[in-house]
N, C-alpha and C positions, 0 to 999 in steps of 0.2 A: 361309660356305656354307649354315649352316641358315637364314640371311635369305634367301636365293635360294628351297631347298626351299620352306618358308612362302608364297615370292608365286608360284611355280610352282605349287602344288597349289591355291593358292585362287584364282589366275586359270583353273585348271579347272577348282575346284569352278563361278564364275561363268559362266562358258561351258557347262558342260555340265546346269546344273540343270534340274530336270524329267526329266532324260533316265540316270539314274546309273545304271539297272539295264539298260542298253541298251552299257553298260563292258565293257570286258575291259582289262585291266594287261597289256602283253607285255614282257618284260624278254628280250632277243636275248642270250641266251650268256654268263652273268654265273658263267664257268667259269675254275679257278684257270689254268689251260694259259697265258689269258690275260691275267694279272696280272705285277707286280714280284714278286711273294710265291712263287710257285710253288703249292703245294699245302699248304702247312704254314704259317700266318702264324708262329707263335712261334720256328719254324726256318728265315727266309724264305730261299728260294734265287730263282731267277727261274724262272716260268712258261718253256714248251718256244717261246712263242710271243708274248712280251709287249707288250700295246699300249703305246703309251707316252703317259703322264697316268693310267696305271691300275693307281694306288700305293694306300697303303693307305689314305686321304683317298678316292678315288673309291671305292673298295669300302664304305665307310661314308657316304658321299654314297647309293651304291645304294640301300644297306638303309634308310637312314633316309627316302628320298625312296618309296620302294614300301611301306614302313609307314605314311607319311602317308596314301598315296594309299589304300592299300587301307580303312584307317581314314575317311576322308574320302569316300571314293565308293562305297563299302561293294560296291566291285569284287571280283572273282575275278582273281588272277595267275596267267598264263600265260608260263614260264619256257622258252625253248627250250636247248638243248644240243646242238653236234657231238656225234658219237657215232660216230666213225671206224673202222672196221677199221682193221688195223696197216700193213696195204696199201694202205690206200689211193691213188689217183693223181695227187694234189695233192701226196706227202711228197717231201721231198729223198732221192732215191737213186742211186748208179750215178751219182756226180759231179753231178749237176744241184746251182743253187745257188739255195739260198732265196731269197725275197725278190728274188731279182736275174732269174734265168733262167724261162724259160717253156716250154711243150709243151702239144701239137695234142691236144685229145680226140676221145673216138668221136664226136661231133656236128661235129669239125671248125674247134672253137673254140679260142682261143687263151688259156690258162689259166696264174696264176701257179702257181710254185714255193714250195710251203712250209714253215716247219721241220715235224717229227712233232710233232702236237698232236694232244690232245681225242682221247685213246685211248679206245675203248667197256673201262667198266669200268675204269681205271686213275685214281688221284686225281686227276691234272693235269685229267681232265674233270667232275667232281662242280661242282656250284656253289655258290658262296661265301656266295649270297644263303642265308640262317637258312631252316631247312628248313620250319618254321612261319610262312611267310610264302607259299611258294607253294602253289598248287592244284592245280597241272596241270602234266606236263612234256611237252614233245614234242622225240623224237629225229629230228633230220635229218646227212644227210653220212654214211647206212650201208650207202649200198651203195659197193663199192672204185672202181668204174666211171667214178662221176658225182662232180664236183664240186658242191657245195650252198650256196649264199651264203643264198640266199632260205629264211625259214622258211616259205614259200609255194609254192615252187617250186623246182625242181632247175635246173640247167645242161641237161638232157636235155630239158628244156619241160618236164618231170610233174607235176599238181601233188600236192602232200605229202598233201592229207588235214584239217591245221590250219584252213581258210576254213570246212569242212562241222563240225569242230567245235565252233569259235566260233558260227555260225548256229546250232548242235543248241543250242547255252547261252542263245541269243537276245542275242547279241550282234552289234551293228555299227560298234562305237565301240572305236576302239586308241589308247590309252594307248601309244606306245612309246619305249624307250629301251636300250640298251646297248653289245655290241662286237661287230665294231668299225663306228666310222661311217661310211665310205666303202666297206665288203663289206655285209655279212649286214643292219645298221640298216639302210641305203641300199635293198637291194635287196626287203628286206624292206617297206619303206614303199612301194615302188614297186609291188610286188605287191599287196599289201591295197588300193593305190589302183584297181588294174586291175577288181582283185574287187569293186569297190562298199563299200568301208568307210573311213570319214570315220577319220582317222587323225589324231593330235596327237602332233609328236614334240619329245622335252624334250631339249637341247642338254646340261643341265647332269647327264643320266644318261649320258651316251652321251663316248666319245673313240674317236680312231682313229688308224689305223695310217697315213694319207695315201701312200700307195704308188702314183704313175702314172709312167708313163717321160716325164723331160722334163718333168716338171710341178713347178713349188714347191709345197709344203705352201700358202701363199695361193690358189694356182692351183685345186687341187684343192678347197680349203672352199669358196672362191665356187664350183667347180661343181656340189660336192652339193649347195648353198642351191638354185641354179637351177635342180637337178632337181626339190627337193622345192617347190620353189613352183610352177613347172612343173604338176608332178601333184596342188597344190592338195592339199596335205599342209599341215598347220594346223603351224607353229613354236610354242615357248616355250621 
């Protein structure tokens, strides 16, 4: 894995030179809720919500791949985090069932079920990423109402806030990567793209949950691929 990290960071150092202070690092959700680990590495239970591939090797894939980077492109990291009320409208309650069942929002959309995760203020939401590596956090998924995949934009259409930040820092250029790949990275990348920002997403930070009905796990990676090349989202 750290031969991968090495030609991943320095095929961006070569692609992006001249251009480094024009960076922003976004690592989507690198929060314990969503690990093997749970909240506790030394007492590991499993996260409320766990990706799977997102064992203790990918959490140290993370940090060691956003130290290079940061190190290397002498970027600013911007770490997003759920940040859920206890209510919110995505949780399993009143018999719905994670992962499997679904329900209509106030916009009329048809929205997965999911377990309780990425409590505002509870461990399982804290991020795993060394706290001396990030810069900047931004909370999305706080209001109980709206579902929030996009750290750009709500399920309500709204957008967050995060695009006018990056721009305040002079930044146009996304670095991204984390969890999970087919929610929050996906939709994530697909926003930024909308907004005008040249986006490069790194494979080897990111795993996912692959969840479509009637889809194989195959099914579904070739179709994120085809979104994100699609929306001329730069791969590594």
């Amino acid at each position: 894995m750290a031969g991968e990290i090495e030609e991943v960071v320095s095929a961006l150092e070569s692609h992006l030179q001249g251009r480094k202070q024009e960076v922003a690092i976004l690592v989507v959700d690198p929060q314990w809720d969503f690990t093997e680990f749970g909240s506790d590495i030394l007492a590991p239970t499993v996260g409320t919500l766990p990706v799977p591939g997102a064992d203790l090797r990918y959490m140290q894939t993370v940090n060691e791949l956003t130290r290079k980077l940061k190190d290397c492109l002498n970027a600013p990291v911007w770490v997003t985090q759920d940040w859920h009320p206890i209510d919110h409208c995505s949780f399993s309650a009143e018999g719905r069932q994670p992962f499997v069942d679904t329900y209509i929002d106030a916009q009329g959309k048809t929205q997965r079920v999911w377990p309780v995760h990425a409590v505002a203020d509870t461990p399982g939401a804290m991020p795993f990423l060394p706290r001396e590596l990030i810069d900047h956090v931004f909370y999305k998924g706080v209001d109980p109402e709206v579902e929030a995949y996009s750290s750009f934009r709500d399920e309500a259409g709204r957008w967050t806030g995060l695009a006018d930040e990056l721009r305040q820092a002079g930044r146009s250029i996304i670095v991204l990567y984390g969890l999970a790949t087919d929610f929050c990275v996906l939709y994530t990348a697909l926003d930024a793209r909308e907004l005008g920002f040249e986006v490069w997403w790194l494979q080897v930070g990111s795993r996912g949950v692959f969840i479509r009905d009637s889809q194989s796990r195959e099914q579904v990676e070739h179709e994120i691929l085809e979104q994100m090349r699609t929306a001329e989202v730069h791969l590594l």
